[in-house]
N, C-alpha and C positions, 0 to 999 in steps of 0.2 A: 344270848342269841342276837345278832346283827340286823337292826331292822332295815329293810329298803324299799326306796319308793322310783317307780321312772320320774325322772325331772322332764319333763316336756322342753326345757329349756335346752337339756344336753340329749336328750332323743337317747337317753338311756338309764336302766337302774342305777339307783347309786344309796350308798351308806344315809343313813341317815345322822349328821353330826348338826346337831344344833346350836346355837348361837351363844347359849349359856345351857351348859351341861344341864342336864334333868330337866331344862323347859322347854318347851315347845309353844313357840308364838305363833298362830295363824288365823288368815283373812279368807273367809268365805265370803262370795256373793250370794246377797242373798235377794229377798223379793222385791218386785217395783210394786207397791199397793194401790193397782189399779183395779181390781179383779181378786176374786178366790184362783188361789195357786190350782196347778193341774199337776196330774201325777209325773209330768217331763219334768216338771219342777222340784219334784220332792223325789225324781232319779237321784238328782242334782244334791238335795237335803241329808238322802239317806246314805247316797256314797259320803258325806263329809262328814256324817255322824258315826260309819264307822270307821272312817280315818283316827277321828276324834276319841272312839273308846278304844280303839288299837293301841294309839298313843299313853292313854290309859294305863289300857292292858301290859301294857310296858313298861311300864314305872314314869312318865313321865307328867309332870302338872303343865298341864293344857290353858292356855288362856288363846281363848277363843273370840273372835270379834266378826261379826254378821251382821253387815249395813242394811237399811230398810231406804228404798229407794220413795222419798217419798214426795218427790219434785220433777216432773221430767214430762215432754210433749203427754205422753199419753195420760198422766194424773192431770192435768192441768184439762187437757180436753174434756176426760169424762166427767170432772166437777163439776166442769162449767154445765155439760149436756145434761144435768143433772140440779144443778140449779147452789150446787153446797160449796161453802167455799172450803178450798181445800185439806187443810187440817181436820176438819170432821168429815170429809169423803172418804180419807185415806185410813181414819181411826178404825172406821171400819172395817177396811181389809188390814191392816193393824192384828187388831184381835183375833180374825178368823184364821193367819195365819199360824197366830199361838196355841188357839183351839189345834187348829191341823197336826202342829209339828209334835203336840202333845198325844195326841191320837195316835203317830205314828212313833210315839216312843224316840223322839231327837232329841238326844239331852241340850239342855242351852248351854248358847252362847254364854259367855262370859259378859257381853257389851253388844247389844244389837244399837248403834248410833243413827237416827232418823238425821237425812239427809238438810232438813230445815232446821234441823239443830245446829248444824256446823258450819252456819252461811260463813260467821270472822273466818274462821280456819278455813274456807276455803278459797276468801277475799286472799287471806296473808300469802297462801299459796301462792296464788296467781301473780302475785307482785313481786314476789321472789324471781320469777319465771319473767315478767318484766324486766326487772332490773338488773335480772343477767341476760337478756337479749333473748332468750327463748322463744318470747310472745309479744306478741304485737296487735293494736287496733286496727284493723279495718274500716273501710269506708260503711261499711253499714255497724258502725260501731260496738261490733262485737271483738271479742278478743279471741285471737285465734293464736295455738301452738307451731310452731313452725317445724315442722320435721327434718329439713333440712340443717338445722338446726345441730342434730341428736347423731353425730355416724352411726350409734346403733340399732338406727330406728327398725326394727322389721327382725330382730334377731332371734325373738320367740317364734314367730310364725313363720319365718324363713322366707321373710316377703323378696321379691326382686326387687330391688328397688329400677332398676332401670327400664323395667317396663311398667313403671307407672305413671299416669297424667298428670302434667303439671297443673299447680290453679286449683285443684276442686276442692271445694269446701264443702264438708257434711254440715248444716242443719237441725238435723234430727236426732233424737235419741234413741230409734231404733235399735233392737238386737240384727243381728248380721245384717249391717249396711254395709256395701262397700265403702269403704271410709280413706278413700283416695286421697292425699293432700292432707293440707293442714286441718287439725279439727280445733271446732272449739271448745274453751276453755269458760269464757263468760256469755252468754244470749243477752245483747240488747234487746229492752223490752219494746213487745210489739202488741198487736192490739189482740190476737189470739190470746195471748197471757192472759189477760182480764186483771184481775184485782191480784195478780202474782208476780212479785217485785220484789227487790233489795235494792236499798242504795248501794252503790258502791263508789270506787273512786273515777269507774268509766262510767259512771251513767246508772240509771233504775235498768233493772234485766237479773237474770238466775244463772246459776252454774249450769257448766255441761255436765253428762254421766261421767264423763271418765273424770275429772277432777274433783267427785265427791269422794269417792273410793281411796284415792291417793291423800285426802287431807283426812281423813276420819281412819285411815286404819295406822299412817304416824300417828295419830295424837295417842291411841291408843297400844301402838305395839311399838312406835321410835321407826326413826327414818330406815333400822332395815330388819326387818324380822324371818322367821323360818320358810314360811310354808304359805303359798295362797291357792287357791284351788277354785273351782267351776266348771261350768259346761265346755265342751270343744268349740259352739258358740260364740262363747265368750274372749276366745284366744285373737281372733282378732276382728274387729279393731279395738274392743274395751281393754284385755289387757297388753295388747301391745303401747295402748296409750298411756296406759295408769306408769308402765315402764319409763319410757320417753320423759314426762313430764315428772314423775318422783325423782328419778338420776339425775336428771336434770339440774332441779333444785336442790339437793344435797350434794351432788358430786361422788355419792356412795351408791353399791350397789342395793338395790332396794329388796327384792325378795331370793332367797338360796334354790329354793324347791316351789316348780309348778305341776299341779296336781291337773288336768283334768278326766271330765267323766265325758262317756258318749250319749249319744241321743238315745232316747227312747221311741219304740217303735208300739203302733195300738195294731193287733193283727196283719202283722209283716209290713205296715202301710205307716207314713208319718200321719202324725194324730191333725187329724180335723173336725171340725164340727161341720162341717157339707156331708162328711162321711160317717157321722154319729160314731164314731169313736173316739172322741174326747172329752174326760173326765176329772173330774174334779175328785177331791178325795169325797167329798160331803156329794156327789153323784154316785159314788160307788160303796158308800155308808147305806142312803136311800134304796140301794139296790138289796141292801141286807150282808154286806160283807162287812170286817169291822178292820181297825186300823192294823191288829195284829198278823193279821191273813192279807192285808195289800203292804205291811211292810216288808213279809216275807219274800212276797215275787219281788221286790225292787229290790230286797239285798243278794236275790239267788244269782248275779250274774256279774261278772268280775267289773269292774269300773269302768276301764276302755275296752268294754265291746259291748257291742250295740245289746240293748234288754229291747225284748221280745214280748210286750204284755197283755196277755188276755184275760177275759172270764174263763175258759179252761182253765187257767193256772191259777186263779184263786180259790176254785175250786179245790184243786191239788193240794194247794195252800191249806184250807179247810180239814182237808185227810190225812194230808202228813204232820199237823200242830197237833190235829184229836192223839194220832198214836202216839205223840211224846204227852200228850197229858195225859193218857194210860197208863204210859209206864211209869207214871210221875206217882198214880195212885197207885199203881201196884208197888211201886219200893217203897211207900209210904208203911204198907200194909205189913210189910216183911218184920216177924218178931224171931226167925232165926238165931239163935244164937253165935258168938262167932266174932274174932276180933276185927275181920273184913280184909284178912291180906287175900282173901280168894279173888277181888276186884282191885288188888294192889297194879298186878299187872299192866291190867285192860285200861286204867283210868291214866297211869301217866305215858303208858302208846299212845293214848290217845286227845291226851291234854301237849304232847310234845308235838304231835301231828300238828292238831289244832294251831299252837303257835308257830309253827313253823312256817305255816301256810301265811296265816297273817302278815308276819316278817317278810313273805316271798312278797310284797305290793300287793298288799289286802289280796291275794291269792282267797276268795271264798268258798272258792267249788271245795276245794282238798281240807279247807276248814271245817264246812257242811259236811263232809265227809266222814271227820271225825266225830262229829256229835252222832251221825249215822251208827255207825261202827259201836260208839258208844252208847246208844239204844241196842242196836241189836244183840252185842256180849251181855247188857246187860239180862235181858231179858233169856238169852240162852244159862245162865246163871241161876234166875228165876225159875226156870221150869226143869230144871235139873235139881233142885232141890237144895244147891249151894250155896246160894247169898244170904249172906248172913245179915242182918240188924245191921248190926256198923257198915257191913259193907255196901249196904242200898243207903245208908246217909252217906256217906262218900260220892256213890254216885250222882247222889242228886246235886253234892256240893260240887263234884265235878262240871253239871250243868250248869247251875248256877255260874261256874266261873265262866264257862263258853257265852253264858246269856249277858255278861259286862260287855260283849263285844257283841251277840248279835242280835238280842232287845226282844225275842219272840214268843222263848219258852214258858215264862207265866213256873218256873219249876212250885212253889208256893201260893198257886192258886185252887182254892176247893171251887170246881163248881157247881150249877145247877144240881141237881140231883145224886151227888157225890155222898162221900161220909160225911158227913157233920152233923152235930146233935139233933135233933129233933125240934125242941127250941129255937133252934136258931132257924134252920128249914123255915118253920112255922113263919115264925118273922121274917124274913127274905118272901115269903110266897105271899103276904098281908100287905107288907112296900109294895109288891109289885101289883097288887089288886089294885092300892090305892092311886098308887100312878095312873093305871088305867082306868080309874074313875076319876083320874083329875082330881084326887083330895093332896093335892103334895104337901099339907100341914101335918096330915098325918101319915105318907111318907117319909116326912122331912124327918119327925118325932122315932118312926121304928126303925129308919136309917141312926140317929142318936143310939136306942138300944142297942144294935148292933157292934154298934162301936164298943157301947161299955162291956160287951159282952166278949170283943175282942175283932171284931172282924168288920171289912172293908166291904161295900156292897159296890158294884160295877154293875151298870144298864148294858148288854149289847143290843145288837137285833135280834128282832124275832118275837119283842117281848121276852129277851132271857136273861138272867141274871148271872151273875158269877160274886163269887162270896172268897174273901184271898185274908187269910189270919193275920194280926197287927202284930 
């Protein structure tokens, strides 16, 4: 089966052929660690993670690489407002993100590269870009890239070039800035910086956004790899830059396939905090929802078109996970006899559905559809009296396989008040006392039991537990 993706770059689907057979190289944007990520961000995380297990799901080994933005006007500001200097301001939202992306079930990266990591490699860059006339000093001794420079500057976002202002220089690091004229490449340092600085060979001052991304994702994936992907956002000016200045310095075409995803919407409205719609994932935890129920509403809507997200739909979320973990217990239960060709059928209609959809550009509605299809036969199978033994482990291994791509269904999760021995209840319901009395040493200890006894204990909200066998 022929996988395809829209390229943004040719404004049309296209085969997916990769640069070395069976691999697949790609560059995710990923967070600026100013701040805990909001859920517009983790649209962005969750469309790329299931690009990521598609790729997978296809037979291909994925090496994945997600820069952490962790140098740029707005971390340098809030440090300072803040009193920390920067490397332990940002450590902080660092780790919150890892918590996050774990919560929402994103498998990692391969290589998340923190942007102060890569100050030489992005000295070297820039001096490439020098010394082939690309870029140049300025009076205010920053270095700026010359776009005029580049004949194809604009050919991603299909910029005019002829209606654009001569002269202007962006500044800032902002996401959608108009980013008219030359941008820069190096920031001479100035007294906003404070105590953040590189030498370099123009002077003390830090990289721009767009010339992190382009020296950190060659070192790791070579001057031209498969697949980069991000918000519509991001298209221009960040990747129309990261373009310009990588071709540039290699003279090679730099990325094959661009992926992005659309915005997200907080009740039909762009998310604000003036309009108390905007959320963080650990604002919609506190609310009592959990990561598997907000991963669901971000993955139910195809990538390029707008997601739509409310508390109704995680609700929704909530109703339609319960009845696949229903039917998760009831095939479990199934001691029929029977070799299982009676779900021979129903499971590769709907295992071939399933990929097929995928293949279409993460098509997810008609994938979602298939795991539908494949509760519902199954459970009409159930109640007819024909599913046999094998044939409800089949299906659940048929879930299973659907869940490598979309992270939700828990198929081998026992939970709260399910089957499971007695013993073990007992112990899950004594953790969870002790939690609530704040004894987590002996928590910690009947968590141990648990384990020896075979089983995984999960905190959700609500005070509830969930218990998944080793």
């Amino acid at each position: 089966m022929e996988l395809r993706f829209f390229n943004t770059m040719e404004r049309r689907q296209m085969a997916f052929e990769p640069l070395t057979a069976g691999c697949a190289r790609m560059y995710t944007c990923g967070p600026t660690v100013y701040n805990f990520a909001h859920i517009g961000n983790f649209r962005a995380y969750v469309f790329e993670d299931i690009l990521r297990r598609t790729l997978e799901y296809f037979g291909y080994s994925v090496t994945q690489v997600m820069n952490l933005t962790d140098v740029d006007d707005k971390t340098i500001r809030d440090s300072r407002k803040e009193s920390l200097p920067l490397r332990e301001f940002t450590a902080r939202y660092k780790q919150a993100f890892f918590e996050d992306i774990k919560q929402l079930k994103i498998e990692p990266a391969e290589v998340y590269p923190a942007a102060t990591d890569h100050i030489p490699e992005m000295i070297a860059l820039i001096q490439t870009l020098m010394d082939k006339g690309f870029a140049y000093q300025a009076q205010d001794k920053c270095i700026y890239f010359s776009i005029d420079k580049f004949k194809d500057y604009g050919k991603l976002a299909r910029i005019d070039r002829e209606n654009q202002r001569d002269g202007v220089r962006i500044a800032t690091d902002e996401y959608a800035k108009d980013a008219v004229g030359d941008f820069a490449l190096w920031k001479a340092w100035d007294e906003a910086d404070g105590d953040v600085f590189w030498e370099s060979p123009w002077g003390r001052g830090r990289p721009g956004w767009h010339i992190e991304c382009s020296a950190m994702s060659m070192k790791y994936l070579g001057e031209s790899f498969d697949i980069h992907t991000g918000g519509v956002d991001n298209m221009f000016p960040h990747h129309e830059d990261e373009i310009a200045q990588s071709e540039s310095a290699t003279g090679k075409k730099w990325v094959n396939y661009w992926l992005h995803c659309e915005h997200l919407m907080v009740d039909g409205t762009k998310m604000s905090k003036s309009l108390g719609n905007f959320y963080t994932l650990r604002d919609l935890q506190n609310k009592g929802w959990n990561g598997r129920e907000i991963r669901w509403v971000l993955v139910g809507a195809h990538y390029r078109k707008k997601l739509n997200f409310t508390i109704d739909a995680l609700g929704q979320a909530r109703e339609t996970l319960g009845k696949f973990d229903a039917l998760f217990d009831r095939l479990r239960k199934i001691t029929v006899p029977g070799d299982g060709s009676e779900a021979a059928g129903l499971i590769a209609d709907t295992k071939d559905a399933f990929a097929g959809a995928l293949a279409d550009d993460l098509n997810i509605a008609p994938a979602l559809a298939a795991a539908f299809e494949l509760m519902r036969g199954a459970n009409r199978l159930a109640d007819n009296g024909t599913l046999s033994q094998n044939g409800a482990a089949a299906i659940l291994a048929a879930f299973r396989d659907f869940d490598r791509v979309i992270g939700c269904f828990e198929v081998d999760a026992v939970r709260g008040g399910g089957e499971i021995p007695a013993e073990v209840t007992a112990l899950a319901e004594a953790r969870a006392e002790a939690r609530k009395a704040k004894n987590f040493a002996e928590s910690d200890r009947l968590r141990d039991e648990l384990t020896k006894l075979g089983y995984a204990v999960k905190d959700v909200p609500g005070g509830q537990w969930e218990l998944k066998k080793l």
